[in-house]
C-alpha positions in Angstrom: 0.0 0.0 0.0 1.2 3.6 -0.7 2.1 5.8 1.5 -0.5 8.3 2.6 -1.2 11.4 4.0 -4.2 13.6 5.3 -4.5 17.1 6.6 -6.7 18.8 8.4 -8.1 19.8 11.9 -6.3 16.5 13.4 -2.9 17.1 11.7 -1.0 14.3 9.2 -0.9 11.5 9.6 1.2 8.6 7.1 0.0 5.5 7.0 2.9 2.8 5.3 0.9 -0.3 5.7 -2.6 -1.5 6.9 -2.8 -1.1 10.7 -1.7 -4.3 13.0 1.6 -4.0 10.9 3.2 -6.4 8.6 3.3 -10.2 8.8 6.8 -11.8 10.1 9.1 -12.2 7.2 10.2 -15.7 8.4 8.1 -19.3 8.5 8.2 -21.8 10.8 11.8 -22.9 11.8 13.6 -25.8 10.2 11.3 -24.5 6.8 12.8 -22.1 5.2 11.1 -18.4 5.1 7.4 -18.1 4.5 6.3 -17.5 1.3 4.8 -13.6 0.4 1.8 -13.1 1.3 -0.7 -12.2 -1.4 -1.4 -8.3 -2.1 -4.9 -7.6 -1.2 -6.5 -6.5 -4.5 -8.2 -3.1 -3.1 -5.9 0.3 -1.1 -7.3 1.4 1.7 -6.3 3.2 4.7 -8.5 5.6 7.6 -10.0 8.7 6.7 -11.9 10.4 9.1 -12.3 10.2 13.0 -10.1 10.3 16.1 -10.0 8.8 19.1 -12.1 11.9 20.6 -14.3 12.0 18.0 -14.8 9.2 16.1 -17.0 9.0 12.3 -19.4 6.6 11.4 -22.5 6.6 8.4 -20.0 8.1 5.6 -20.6 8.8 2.1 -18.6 9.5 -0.8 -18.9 11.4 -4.5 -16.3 11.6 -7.1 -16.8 13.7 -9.9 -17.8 12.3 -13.2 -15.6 15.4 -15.5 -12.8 14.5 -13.4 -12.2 11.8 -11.0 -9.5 13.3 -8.9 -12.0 15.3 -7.0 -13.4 13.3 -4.5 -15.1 14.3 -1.4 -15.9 12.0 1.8 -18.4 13.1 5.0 -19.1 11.4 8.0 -21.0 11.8 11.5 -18.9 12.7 13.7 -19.8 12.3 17.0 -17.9 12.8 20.7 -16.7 9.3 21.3 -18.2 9.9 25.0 -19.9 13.4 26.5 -17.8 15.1 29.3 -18.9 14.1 32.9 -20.0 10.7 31.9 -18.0 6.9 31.8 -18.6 4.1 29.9 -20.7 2.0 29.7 -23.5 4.4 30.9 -23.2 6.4 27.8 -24.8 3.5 25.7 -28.2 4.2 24.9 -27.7 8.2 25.4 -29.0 9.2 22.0 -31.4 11.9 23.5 -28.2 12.9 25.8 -26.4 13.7 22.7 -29.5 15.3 21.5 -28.9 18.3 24.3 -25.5 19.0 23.7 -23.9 21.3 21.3 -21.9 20.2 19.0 -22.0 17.0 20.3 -22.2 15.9 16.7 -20.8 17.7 13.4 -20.2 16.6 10.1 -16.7 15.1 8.9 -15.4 16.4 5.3 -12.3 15.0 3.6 -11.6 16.7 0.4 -9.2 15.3 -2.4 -7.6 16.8 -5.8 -4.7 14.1 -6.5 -7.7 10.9 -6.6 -6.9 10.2 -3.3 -3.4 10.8 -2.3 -3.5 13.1 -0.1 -6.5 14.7 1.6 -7.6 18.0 3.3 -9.6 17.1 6.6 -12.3 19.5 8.3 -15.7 20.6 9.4 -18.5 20.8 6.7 -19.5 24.2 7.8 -23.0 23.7 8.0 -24.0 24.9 11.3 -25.2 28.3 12.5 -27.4 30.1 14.8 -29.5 27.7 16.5 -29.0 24.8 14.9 -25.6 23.7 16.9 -25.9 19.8 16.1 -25.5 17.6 12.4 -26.0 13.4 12.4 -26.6 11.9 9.3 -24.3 13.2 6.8 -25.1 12.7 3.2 -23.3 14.0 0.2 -23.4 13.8 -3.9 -22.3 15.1 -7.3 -24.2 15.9 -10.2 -22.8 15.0 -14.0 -21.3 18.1 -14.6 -19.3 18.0 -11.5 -21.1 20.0 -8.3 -20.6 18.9 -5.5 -23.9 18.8 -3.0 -22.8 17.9 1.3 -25.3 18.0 4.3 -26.9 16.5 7.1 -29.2 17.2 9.3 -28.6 20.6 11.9 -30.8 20.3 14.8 -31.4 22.8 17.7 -29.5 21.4 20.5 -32.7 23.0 23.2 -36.4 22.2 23.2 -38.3 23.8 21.2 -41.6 23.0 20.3 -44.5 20.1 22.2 -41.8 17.1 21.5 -38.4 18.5 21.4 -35.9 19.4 19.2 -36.3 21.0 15.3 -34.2 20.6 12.7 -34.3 20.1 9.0 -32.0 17.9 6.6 -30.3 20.6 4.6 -27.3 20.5 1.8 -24.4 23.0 0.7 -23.6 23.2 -2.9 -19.3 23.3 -4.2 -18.5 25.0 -7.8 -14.8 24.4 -7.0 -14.5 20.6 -6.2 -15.0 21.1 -2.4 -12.9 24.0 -1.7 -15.3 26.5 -0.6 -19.7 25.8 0.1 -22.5 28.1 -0.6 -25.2 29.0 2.3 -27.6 26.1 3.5 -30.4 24.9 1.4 -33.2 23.2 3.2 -34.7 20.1 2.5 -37.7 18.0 4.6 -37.7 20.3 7.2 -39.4 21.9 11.3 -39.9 24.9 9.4 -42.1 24.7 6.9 -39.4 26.5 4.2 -40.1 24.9 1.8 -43.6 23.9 2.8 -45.2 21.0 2.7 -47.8 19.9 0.3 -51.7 20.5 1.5 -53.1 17.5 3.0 -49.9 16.5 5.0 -49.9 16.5 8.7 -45.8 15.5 9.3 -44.4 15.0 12.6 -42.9 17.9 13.8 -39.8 17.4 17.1 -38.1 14.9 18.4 -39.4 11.6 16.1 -39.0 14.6 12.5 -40.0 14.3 9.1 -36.8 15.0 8.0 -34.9 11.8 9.8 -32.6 10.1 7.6 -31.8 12.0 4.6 -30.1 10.7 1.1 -29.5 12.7 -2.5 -30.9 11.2 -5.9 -29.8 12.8 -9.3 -31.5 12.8 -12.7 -28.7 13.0 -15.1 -31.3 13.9 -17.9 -33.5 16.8 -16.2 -31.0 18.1 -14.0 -33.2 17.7 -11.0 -31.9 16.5 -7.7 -34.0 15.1 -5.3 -33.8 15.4 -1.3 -35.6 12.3 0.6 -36.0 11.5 4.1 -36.7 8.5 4.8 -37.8 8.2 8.3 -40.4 10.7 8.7 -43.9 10.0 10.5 -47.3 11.1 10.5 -50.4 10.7 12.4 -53.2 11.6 9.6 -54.8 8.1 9.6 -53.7 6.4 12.5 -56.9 7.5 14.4 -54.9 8.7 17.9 -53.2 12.1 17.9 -50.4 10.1 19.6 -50.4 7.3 17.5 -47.7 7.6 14.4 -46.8 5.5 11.5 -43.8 5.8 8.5 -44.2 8.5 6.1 -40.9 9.1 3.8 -40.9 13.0 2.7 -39.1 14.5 -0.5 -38.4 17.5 -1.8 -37.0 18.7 -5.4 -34.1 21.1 -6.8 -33.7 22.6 -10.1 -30.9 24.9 -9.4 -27.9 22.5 -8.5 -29.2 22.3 -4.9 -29.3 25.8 -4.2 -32.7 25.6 -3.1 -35.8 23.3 -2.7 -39.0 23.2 -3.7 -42.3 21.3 -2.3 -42.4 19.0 -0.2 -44.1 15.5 -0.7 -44.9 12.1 0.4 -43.8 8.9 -1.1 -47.5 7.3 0.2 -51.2 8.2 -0.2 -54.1 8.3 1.9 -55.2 5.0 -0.2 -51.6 3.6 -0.1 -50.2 3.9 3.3 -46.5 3.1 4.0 -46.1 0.7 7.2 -42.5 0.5 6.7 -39.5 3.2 4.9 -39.5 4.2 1.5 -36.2 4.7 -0.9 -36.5 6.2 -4.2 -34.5 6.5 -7.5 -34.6 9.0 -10.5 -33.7 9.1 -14.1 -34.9 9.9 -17.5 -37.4 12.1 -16.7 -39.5 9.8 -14.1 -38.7 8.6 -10.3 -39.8 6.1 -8.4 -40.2 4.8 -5.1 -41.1 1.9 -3.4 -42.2 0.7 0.5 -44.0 -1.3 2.5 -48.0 -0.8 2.4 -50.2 -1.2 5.2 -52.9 -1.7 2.5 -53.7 -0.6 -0.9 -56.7 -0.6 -2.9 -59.1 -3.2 -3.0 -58.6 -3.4 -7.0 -55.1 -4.9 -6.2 -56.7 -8.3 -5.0 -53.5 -8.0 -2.2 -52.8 -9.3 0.9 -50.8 -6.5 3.2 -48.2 -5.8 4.4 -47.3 -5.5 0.7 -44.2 -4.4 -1.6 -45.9 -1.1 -3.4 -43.8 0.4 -6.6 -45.0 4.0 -7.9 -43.9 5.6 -10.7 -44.0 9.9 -11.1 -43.8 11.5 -14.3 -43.9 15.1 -12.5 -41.8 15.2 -9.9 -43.5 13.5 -7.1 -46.3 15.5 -7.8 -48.8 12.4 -8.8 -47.7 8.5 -8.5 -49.4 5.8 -10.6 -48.5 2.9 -7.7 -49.1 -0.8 -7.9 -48.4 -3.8 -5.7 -45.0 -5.9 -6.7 -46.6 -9.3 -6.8 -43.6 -10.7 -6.9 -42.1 -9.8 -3.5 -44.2 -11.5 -0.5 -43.7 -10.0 2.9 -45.0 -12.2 6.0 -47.7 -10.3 8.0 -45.6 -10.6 11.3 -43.0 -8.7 9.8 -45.6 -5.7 9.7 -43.3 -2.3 10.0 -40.1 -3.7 10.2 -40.7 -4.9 6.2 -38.5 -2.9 4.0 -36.7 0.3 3.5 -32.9 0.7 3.3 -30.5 -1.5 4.9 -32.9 -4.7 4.7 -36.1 -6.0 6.5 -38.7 -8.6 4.8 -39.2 -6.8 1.4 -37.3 -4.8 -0.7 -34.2 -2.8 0.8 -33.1 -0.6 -2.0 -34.1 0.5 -5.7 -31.6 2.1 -8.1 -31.4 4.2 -11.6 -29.7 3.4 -14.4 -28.5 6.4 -15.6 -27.5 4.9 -19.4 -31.0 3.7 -20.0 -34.6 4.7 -19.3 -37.0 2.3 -17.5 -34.4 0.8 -16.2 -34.6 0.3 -12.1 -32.8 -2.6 -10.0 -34.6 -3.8 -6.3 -32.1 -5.5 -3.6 -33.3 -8.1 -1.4 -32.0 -10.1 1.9 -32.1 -13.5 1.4 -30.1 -15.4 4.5 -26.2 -14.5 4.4 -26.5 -12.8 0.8 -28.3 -10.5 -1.4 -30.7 -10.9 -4.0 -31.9 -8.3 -7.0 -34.1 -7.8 -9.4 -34.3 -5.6 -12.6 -37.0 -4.3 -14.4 -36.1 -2.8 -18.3 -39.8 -1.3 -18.6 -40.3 1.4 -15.6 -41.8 -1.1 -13.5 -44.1 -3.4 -15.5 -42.1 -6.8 -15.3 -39.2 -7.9 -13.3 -36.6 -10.3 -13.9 -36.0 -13.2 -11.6 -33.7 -12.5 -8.8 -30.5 -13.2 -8.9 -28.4 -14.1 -6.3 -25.2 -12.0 -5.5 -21.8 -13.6 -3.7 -21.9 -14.9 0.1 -18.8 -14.9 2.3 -19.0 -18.8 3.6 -18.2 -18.1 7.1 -19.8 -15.0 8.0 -23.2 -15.6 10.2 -24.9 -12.6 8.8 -24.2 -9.9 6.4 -25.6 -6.3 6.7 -25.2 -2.1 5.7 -25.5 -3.4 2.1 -24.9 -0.3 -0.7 -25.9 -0.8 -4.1 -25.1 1.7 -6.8 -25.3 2.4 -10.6 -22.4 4.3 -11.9 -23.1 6.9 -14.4 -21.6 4.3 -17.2 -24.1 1.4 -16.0 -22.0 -0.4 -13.7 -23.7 -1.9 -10.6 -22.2 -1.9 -7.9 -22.3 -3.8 -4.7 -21.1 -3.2 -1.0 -21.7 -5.0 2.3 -20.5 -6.0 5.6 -19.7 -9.8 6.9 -19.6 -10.2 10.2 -18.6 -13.4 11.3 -19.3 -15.0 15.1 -17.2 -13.1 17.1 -18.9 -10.1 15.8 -16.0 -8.6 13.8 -16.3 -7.6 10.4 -14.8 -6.9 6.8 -15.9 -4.9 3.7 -16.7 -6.8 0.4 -17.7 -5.8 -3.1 -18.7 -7.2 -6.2 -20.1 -5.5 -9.6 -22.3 -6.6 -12.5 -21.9 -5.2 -16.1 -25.2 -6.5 -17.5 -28.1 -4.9 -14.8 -27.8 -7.2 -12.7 -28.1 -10.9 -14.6 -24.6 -11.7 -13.4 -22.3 -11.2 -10.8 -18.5 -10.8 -10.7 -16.7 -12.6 -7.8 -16.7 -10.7 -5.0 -13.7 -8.3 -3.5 -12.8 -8.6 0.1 -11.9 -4.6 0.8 -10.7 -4.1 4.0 -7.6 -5.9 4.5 -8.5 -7.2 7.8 -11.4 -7.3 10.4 -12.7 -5.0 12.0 -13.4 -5.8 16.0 -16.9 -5.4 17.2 -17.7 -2.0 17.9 -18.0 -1.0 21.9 -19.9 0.7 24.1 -18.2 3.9 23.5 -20.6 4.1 20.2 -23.5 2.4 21.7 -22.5 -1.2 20.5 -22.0 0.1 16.9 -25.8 1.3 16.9 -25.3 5.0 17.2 -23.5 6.6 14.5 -23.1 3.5 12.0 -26.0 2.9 10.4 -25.1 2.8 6.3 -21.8 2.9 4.4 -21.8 4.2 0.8 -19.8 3.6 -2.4 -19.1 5.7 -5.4 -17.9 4.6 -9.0 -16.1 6.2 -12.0 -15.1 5.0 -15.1 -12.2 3.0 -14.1 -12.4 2.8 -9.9 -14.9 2.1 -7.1 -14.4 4.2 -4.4 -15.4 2.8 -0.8 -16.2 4.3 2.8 -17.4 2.7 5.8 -17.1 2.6 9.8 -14.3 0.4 10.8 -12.9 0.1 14.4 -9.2 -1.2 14.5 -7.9 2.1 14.8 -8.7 1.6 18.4 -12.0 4.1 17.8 -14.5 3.7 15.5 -13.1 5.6 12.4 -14.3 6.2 9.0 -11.7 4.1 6.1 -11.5 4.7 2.7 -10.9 1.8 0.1 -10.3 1.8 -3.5 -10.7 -1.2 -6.0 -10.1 -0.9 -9.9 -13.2 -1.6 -11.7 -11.1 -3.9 -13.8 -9.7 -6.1 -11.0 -13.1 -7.5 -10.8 -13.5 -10.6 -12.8 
């Protein structure tokens, strides 16, 4: 591995060689010297975090017109708050909630694809708003760079708690300088919401759980939230049930427009929503509580709509070929996994074409449909790592040539962990074998980040024409850190 360095607010650091140091040049006496061990395929080295502050639920763009601009962001959140000892911090989350800056956002910055890096704060936060989990980040195809999370007030404010809004800053010079803060699902009601919803407004916010979806061919980017809630229909004012929120830019990210639901009044969601967008349409898809009587379906059901306005109306219709057991009621679905369908992807070189990730036992499953949504191929099943007990924080990705990508975590029965990828040139009908990234395991994480619960829910990967560019939350650092990993697209076979 090269040698690398990073700057920023924690000064350089050079890494020579993966952490835990290199193997012992000789074998077994009487044998003669060991033979060299075999160069792990991908580069990768830590990022972002310290042992004060560590980073967890990255993301990562590169820019299409030139792929030595890359930028990383991360949660970063105090590894434990003044005046309290482990373990007791585990399970604080509301603690965290009522301290400034208790949380910020992570930003690593690169112009040399990776060589060397400038680390610092996003610089996101202002006035009230003194707190920002749940980074998120993107690039459109001409090379702007979007970065946000989600600022909170760190004081009460309001009948449940704490307001905030998911918000994004926009880069016209790779990641060197960001304009002011653009709102998304928000507290505030800027941009407003469409008439007839009734969000959730405080502590449980419509605006939990942000991500950034680009439509190469319009230009617009979309901002969802995923975890909103909404009592409209639940008949109790304190009763509340998933409702995913999105909102729509036409200016780069500059600002927002509208906000909307993913669901209807006639198609509740039961469980989180993810979206995609391309070619003109998006689409979403989520777990239904029920749906119409015309759909002759037995909920909780797999829903699939389709907008050809922006989110403005949905023609939606039950996936008949995704079955979801009625005990897994709201736990079905939405990203990272669950009973139905975890994720749904663009293809950005063709139109109609989306791609649906399953769970299936200790791998992952997908499905592509080449006609917006009509039919869907059978599912096909991507690698498994023999001896990991369970797999989970899968990514899947297009890149802007049509490459799909593929990232997730093994853990094995001691609870540590390593990074694997895998791609498919043809939508999804085949697989590659799969690419073990990190170059070791990861140990569990402690109770320092709440058992790995707080602060590391998703990991995210990012392709251009020749590499595949990988961050995710990784602990032999001694603190849960943020590492970086690159693969060549070609190295896949």
């Amino acid at each position: 591995m090269a040698i690398v360095a990073y700057a920023g607010t924690m000064g350089i650091a050079l890494y020579a060689q993966p952490p835990g140091g290199a193997p012992p040049a000789g074998g077994a006496p009487g044998r003669g010297a060991a033979p060299p061990p075999v160069a792990p395929i991908s580069e990768e080295y830590l990022l972002l975090g310290d042992s004060t502050r560590g980073a967890g639920e990255p993301m990562v763009a590169v820019d299409p017109t030139d792929p030595r601009h890359i930028i990383a962001v991360a949660m970063g959140n105090l590894q434990i708050l003044p005046g309290f000892k482990p373990p007791v911090t585990a399970g604080m989350t509301n603690t965290y909630h009522e301290v400034a800056r208790s949380t910020i956002t992570w930003l690593a910055v690169t112009h040399d694809g990776g060589t060397t890096w400038k680390v610092s704060e996003l610089p996101i936060l202002d006035g009230n708003l003194t707190r920002c989990p749940d980074s998120i980040a993107g690039v459109t195809k001409t090379g702007i760079f979007l970065a946000g999370c989600e600022p909170r007030e760190s004081t009460g404010n309001g009948e449940e708690g704490f307001f905030g809004e998911a918000a994004t800053l926009m880069s016209t010079d790779h990641g060197d300088h960001w304009s002011p803060r653009a709102a998304m699902v928000n507290s505030y009601n800027k941009p407003p919401f469409a008439a007839g919803l009734k969000p959730r407004i405080g502590g449980n916010s419509p605006w939990d759980r942000p991500f950034l979806f680009f439509d190469d061919q319009t230009g617009a980017i979309y901002g969802h939230s995923s975890g909103g809630q909404t009592n409209i229909d639940t008949g109790a004012p304190d009763k509340w049930r998933t409702q995913s929120f999105f909102t729509v830019s036409h200016d780069n990210g500059k600002s927002f427009g509208t906000i909307y639901a993913d669901d209807s009044p006639e198609w509740p969601q039961s469980g989180r929503g993810t979206m995609a967008a391309g070619h003109g349409v998006m689409v979403t898809i989520y777990t239904a509580s029920k749906v119409p009587a015309s759909e002759n379906a037995q909920c909780p059901c797999q829903v699939f709509g389709i907008s050809k306005d922006e989110g403005k109306t949905f023609a939606r219709h039950v996936m008949k070929n995704i079955v979801i057991p009625a005990a897994a009621g709201a736990a079905a679905g939405g990203p990272g996994g669950g009973a139905g369908l975890s994720n749904i992807v663009a293809d950005p070189t063709t139109a109609g074409r989306f791609t649906v990730m399953r769970t299936v036992g200790t791998h992952y499953e997908v499905s592509t449909t080449n006609d917006s949504g009509q039919t869907w191929s059978e599912f096909v099943a991507a690698a498994t790592v023999p001896d990991a007990t369970s797999i989970t924080k899968p990514w899947i990705e297009y890149s802007r040539d049509g490459v799909l990508g593929l990232m997730w975590r093994a853990v094995y029965a001691d609870r540590t962990y390593d990074i694997w990828a895998q791609v498919s040139r043809d939508a999804g009908k085949s697989f590659t074998k799969p690419i073990r990234v990190s170059h070791a395991k990861s140990p569990a994480p402690d109770y320092y980040r709440n058992g790995g619960n707080f602060g590391d829910d998703i990991q995210d990967l990012s392709m251009d024409k020749e590499n595949m560019h990988l961050v995710w939350g990784d602990s032999r650092a001694g603190f849960q850190g943020v590492w970086y990993g690159r693969v060549r697209l070609a190295d896949f076979k």
